[in-house]
C-alpha positions as CSV (number, residue, x, y, z in Angstrom):
1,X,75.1,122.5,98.0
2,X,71.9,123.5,99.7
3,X,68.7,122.0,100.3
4,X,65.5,122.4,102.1
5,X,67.0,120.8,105.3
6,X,69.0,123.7,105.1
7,X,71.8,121.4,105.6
8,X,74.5,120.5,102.8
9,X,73.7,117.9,99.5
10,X,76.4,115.6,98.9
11,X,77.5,115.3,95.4
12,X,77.4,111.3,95.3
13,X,79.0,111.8,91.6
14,X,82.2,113.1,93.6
15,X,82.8,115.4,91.0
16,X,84.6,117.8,93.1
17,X,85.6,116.0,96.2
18,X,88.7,118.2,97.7
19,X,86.5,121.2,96.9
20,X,83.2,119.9,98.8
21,X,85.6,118.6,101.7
22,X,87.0,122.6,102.0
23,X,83.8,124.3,102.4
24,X,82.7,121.6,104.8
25,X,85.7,121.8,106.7
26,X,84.7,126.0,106.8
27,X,81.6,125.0,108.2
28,X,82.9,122.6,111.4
29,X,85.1,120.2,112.7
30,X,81.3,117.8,112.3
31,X,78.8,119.3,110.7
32,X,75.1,118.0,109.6
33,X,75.3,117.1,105.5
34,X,71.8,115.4,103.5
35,X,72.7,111.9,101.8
36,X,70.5,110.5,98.8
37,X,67.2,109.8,100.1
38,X,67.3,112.9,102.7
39,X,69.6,111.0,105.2
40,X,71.2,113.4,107.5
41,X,74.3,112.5,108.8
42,X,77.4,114.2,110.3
43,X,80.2,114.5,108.3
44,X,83.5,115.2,110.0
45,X,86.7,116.5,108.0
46,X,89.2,117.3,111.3
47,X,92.2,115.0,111.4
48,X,92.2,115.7,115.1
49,X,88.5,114.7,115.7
50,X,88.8,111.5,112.9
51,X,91.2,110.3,115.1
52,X,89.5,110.3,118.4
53,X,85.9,109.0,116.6
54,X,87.7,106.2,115.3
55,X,89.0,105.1,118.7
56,X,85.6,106.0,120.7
57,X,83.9,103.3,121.8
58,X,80.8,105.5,122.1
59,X,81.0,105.2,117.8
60,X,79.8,101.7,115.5
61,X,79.5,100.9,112.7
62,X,77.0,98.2,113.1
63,X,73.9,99.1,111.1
64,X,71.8,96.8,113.4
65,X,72.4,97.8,116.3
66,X,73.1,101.4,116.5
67,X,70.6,103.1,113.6
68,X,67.2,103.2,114.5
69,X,66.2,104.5,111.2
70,X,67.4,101.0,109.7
71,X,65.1,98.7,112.1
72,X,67.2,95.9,111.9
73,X,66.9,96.1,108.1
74,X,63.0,96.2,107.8
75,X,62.4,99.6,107.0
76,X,61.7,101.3,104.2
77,X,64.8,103.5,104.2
78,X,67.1,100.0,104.7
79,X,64.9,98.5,101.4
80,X,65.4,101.4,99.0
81,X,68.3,103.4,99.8
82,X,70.8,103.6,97.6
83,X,73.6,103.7,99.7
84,X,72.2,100.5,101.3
85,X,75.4,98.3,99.8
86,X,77.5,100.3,102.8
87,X,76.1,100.0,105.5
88,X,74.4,97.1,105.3
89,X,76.5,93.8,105.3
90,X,77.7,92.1,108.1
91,X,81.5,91.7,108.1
92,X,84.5,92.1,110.1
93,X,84.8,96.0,109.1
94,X,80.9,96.6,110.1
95,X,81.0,94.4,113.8
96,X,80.8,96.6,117.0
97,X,83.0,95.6,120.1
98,X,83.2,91.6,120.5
99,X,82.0,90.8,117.4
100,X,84.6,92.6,115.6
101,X,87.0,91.2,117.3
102,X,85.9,87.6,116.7
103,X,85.6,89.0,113.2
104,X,89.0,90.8,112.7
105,X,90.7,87.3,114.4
106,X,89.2,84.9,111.6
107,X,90.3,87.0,108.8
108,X,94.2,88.5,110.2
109,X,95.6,85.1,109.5
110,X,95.7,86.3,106.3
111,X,97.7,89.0,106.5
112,X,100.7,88.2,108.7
113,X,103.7,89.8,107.8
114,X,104.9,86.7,106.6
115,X,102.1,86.0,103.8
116,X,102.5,89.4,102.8
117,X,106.1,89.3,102.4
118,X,105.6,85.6,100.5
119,X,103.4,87.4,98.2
120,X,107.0,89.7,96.7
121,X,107.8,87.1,94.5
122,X,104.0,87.2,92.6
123,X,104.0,90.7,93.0
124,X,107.3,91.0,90.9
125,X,106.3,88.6,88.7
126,X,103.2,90.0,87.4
127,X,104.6,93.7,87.6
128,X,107.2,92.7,84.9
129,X,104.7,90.7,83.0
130,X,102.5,93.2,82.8
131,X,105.3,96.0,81.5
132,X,106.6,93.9,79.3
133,X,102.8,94.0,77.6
134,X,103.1,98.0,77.6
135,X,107.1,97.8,76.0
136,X,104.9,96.6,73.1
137,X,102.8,99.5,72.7
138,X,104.4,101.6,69.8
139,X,105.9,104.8,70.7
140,X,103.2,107.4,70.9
141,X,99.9,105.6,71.4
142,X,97.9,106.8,74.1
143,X,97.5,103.8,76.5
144,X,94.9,104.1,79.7
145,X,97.4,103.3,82.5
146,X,94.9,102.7,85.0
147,X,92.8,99.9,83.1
148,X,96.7,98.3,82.4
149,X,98.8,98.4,85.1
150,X,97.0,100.6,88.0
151,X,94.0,98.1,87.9
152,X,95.4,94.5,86.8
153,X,97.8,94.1,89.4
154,X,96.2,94.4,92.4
155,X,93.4,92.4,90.9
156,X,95.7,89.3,90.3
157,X,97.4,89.8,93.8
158,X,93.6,89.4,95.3
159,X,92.2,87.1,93.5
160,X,95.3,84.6,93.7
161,X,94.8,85.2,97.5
162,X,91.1,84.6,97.8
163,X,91.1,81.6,95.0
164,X,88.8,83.2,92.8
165,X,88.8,80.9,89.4
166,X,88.8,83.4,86.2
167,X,85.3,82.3,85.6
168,X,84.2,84.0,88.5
169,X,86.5,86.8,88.7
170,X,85.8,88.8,85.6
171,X,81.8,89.3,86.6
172,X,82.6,90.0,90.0
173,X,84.5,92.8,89.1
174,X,82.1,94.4,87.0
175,X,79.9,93.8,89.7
176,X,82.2,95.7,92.2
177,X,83.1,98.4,89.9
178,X,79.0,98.7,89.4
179,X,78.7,99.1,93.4
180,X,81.5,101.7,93.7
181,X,79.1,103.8,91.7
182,X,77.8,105.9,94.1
183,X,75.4,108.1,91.3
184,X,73.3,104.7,90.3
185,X,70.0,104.5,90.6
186,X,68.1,102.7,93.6
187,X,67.6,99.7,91.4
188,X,70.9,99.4,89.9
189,X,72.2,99.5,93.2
190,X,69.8,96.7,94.2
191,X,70.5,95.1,91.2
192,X,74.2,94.7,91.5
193,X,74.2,93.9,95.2
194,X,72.1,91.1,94.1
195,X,74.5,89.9,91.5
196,X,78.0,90.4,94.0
197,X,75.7,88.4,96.2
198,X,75.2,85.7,93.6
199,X,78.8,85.5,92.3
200,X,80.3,85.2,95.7
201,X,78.2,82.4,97.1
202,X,79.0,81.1,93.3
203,X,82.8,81.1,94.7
204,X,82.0,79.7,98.2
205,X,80.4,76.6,96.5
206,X,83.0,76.3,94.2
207,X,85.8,76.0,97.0
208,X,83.5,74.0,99.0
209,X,84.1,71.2,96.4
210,X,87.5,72.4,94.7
211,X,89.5,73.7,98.0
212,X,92.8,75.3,97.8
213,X,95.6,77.2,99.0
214,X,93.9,80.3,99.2
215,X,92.0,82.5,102.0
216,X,88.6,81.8,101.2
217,X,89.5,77.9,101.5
218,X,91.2,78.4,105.1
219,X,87.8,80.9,106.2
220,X,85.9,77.7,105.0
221,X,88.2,76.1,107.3
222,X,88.2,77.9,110.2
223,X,84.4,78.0,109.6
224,X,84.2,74.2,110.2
225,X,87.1,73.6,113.1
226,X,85.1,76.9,115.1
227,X,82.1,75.3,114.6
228,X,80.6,77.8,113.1
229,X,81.7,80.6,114.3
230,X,81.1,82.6,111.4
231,X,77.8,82.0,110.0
232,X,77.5,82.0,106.1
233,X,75.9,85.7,105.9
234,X,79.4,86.8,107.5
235,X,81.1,84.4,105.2
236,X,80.5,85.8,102.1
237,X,80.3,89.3,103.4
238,X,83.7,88.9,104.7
239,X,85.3,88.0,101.1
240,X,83.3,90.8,99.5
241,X,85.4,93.2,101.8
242,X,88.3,91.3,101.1
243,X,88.1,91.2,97.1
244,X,87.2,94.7,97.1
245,X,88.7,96.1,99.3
246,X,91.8,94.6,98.3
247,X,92.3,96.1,94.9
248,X,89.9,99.3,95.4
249,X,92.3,101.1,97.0
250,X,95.3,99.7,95.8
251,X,94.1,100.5,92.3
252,X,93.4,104.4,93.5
253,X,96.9,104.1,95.0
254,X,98.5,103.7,91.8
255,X,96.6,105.8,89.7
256,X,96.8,108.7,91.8
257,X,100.7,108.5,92.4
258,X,101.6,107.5,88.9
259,X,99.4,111.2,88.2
260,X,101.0,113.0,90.7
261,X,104.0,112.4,90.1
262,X,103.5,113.1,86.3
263,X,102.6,116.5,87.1
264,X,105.7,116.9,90.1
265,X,108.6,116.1,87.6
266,X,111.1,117.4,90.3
267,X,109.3,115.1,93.2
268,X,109.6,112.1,89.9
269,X,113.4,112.8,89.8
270,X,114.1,113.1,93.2
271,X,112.3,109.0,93.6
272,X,113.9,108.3,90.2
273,X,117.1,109.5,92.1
274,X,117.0,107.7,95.2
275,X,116.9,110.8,96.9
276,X,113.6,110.6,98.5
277,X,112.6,107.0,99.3
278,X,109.7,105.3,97.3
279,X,107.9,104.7,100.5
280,X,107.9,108.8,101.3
281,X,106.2,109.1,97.7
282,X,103.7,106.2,98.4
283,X,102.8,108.1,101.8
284,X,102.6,111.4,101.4
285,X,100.4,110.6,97.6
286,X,97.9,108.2,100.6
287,X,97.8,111.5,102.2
288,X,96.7,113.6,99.7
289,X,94.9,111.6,97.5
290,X,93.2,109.0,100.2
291,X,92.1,106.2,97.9
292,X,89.0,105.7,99.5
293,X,87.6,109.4,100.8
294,X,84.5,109.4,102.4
295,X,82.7,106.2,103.9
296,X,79.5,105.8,105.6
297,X,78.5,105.4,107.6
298,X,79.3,105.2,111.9
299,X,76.8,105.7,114.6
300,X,76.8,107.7,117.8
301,X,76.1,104.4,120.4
302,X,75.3,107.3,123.0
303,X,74.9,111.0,122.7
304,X,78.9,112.2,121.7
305,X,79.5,115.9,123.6
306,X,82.2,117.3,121.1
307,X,81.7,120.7,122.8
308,X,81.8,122.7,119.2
309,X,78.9,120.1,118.4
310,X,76.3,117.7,119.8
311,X,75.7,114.2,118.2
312,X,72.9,112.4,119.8
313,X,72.8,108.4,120.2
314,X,71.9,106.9,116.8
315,X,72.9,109.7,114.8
316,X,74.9,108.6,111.2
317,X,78.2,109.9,111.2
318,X,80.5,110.3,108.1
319,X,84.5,110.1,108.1
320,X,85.8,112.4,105.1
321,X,89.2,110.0,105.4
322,X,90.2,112.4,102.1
323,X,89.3,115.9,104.1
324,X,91.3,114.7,107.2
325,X,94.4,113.5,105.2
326,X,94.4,117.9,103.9
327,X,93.7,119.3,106.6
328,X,96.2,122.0,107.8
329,X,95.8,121.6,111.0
330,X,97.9,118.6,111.1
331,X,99.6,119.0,107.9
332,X,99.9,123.0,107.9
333,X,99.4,125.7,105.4
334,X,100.7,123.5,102.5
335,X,98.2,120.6,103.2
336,X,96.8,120.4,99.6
337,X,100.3,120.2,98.3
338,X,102.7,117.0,97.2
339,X,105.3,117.0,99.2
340,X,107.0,113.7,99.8
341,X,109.6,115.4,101.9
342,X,106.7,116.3,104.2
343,X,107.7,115.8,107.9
344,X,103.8,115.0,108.6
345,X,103.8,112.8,105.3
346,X,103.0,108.6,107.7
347,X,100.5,110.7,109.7
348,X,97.6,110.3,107.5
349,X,94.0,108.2,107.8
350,X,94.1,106.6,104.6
351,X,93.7,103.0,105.7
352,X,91.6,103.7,108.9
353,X,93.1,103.9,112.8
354,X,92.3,102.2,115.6
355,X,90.5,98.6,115.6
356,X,89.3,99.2,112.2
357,X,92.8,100.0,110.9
358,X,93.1,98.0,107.3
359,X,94.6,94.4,107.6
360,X,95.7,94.6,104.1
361,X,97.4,97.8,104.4
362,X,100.9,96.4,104.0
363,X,100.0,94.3,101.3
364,X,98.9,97.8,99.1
365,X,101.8,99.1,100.2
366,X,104.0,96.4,99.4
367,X,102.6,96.3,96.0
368,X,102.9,99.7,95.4
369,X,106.6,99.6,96.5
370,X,107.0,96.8,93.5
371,X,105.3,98.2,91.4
372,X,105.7,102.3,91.0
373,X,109.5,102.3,90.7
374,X,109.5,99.5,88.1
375,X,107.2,101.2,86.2
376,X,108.7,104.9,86.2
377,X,112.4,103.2,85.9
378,X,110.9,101.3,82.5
379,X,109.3,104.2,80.9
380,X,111.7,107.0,82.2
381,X,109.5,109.7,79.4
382,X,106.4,108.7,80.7
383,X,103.9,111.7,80.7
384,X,100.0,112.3,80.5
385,X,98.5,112.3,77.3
386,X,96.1,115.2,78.1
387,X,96.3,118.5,80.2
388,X,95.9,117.0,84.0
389,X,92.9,119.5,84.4
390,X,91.3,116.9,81.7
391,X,91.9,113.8,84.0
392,X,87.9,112.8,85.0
393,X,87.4,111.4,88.5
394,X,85.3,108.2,89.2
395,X,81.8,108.7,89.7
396,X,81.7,108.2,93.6
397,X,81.9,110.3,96.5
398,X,83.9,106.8,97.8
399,X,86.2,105.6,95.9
400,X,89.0,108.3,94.7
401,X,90.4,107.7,91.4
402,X,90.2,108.3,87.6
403,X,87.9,107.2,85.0
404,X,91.0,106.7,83.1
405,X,94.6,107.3,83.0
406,X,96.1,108.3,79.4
407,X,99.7,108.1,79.0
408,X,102.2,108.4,76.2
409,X,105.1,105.8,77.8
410,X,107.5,106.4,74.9
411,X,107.2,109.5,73.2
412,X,107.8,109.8,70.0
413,X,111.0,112.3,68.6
414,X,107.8,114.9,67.0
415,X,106.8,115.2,71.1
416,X,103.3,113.5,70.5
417,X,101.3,115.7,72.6
């Protein structure tokens, strides 16, 4: 994890996130790290100091305005680098002060309470439609739980909400899942922001002439009555976000609770129980698992005195969402531990704070809520098909999940291992 900077290499492959976050942390609340392409940035992992960055006005996340080293996308560095796909759309999540919230506006109509709560009946629906698929898996066959239940769900919840026709949908998503690949190449990254590009001005044209009752019909809408308010470039950046992510972490949400409550059997009981809420389980597993752990990147708008460290205006600055959510600090000496009884459990960073706080966030939850205790009520001998210590993460330093999830969901009476 050294370099010639002398500063700390990020593993993009995010083969041992929790483990880089912890000697990181033992270096400083914000300490200087190298990205690909000998970016340095800070990277902060205090729950304390995540907080207060994400409600300093002094911090953006506009690329083209606060990151010299990006000049307003001309540069070299903003032509090659392949993180680009981060930091360089314009969107609601990426806007600085009035933009954002001219942004933010637009797209919140589209997660009022109300929608989301409409959205129970579809969420049921598919949950029992899709565990009625896995009843008919015979009883001790390995079955990847992520690719079918963890991942199909929130995709169908999305994609009803944003309109996307099945034609469209299934290449997007390979194009999405290609981006969230953090250890690809320069030109596969170029390649598949290209093709995301492609697909979703593919789906703007397509509800341009074939509108519906869907989000990306009523941002179409509120494109033309604002006259234009939002210009096309925000358009479809806007719905990227949206599509991904609104099953991203939702996905890692599942998968990550499903696991860890496969290896807690007594935590499993108690939720099986009723004796410690569903929503306890679904918080304190976004606190130690965050679904999406590190995200770059933020910039110092003027030169940030943190006392124990100095970031001058323009600087790139990290959020290790994951490192904050274990930090014991906040969470004390049992920080890496799943604890749904946790008193600190709601106190977590998983969907953002501040102005930047996730508009879909009760919509993941809400699905997770369905979803988790139908699932562990249906297959009550559920358990992981191979030693947990087996489970391989994604390859991202982003988005935190598994490359797959093998279950047995009714063993066998031999006890197929």
């Amino acid at each position: 994890m050294t370099s010639h900077t002398s500063h700390p290499v990020i593993d993009t492959t995010g083969r041992d996130i929790h483990g880089e976050s912890e000697r990181l942390r033992a270096l400083g609340r914000a300490v200087r790290v190298e990205l690909p392409g000998g970016v340095i940035a800070w990277w902060v992992t205090d729950h304390a100091l995540i907080k207060q960055l994400l409600t300093d006005r002094r911090v953006s996340r506009d690329t083209y305005q606060h990151w010299p080293a990006w000049e307003n996308g001309e540069s070299e560095l903003a032509r090659t680098w392949s993180l680009s796909m981060w930091v360089a759309k314009r969107n609601m999540i990426s806007a600085y002060g009035a933009e954002h919230g001219r942004l933010r506006k637009l797209v919140a109509k589209a997660f009022t309470a109300r929608r989301t709560q409409a959205m129970r009946p579809r969420i049921e629906a598919s949950t029992e439609e899709l565990l009625a698929g896995l009843a008919e898996v015979p009883a001790g066959e390995v079955v990847d739980l992520r690719e079918r239940f963890a991942y199909p769900l929130p995709v169908q919840m999305i994609s009803g909400l944003l309109g996307v026709p099945d034609e469209i949908r299934g290449p997007l998503l390979t194009a999405v899942h290609e981006v969230m690949d953090t250890s690809a190449t320069p030109d596969q990254v170029m390649a598949n922001a290209l093709e995301v590009d492609r697909l979703l001005h593919e789906l703007v044209a397509v509800k341009r002439t074939r509108p519906g009752d869907d989000v990306t019909t009523g941002l179409l809408q509120a494109q033309n009555d604002d006259g234009g308010q939002m210009s096309e470039e925000e358009l479809v950046a806007t719905i990227m976000l949206m599509f991904t992510a609104g099953h991203e972490t939702t996905v890692n949400l599942f998968d990550q609770t499903i696991s860890l409550l496969l290896t807690h059997p007594a935590q499993r009981a108690a939720a099986l129980a009723g004796t410690v809420p569903w929503e306890d389980v679904i918080e304190e597993s976004l606190r130690l698992e965050a679904p999406i752990t590190n995200l770059p990147l933020r910039y110092a708008v003027e030169d940030i005195d943190l006392g124990d460290a100095f970031i001058p205006k323009g600087d790139p600055i990290v959020i290790a969402f994951a490192a904050g959510g274990r930090d014991p600090k906040a969470h004390g000496d049992t920080a890496t531990e799943f604890d749904p009884t946790r008193p600190t459990r709601r106190d977590h960073l998983a969907f953002g704070h501040g102005t930047h706080h996730c508009l879909g966030a009760p919509l993941a939850r809400l699905e997770a809520a369905v979803g988790l205790p139908a699932l562990f009520t249906r297959f009550p001998r559920m358990r992981l098909a191979v030693p947990a210590g087996e489970l391989r993460p994604l390859g991202s330093f982003i988005s935190n999940g598994h490359a797959a999830l093998p279950v047995v969901l009714t063993p066998n009476d031999e006890g197929t291992p």
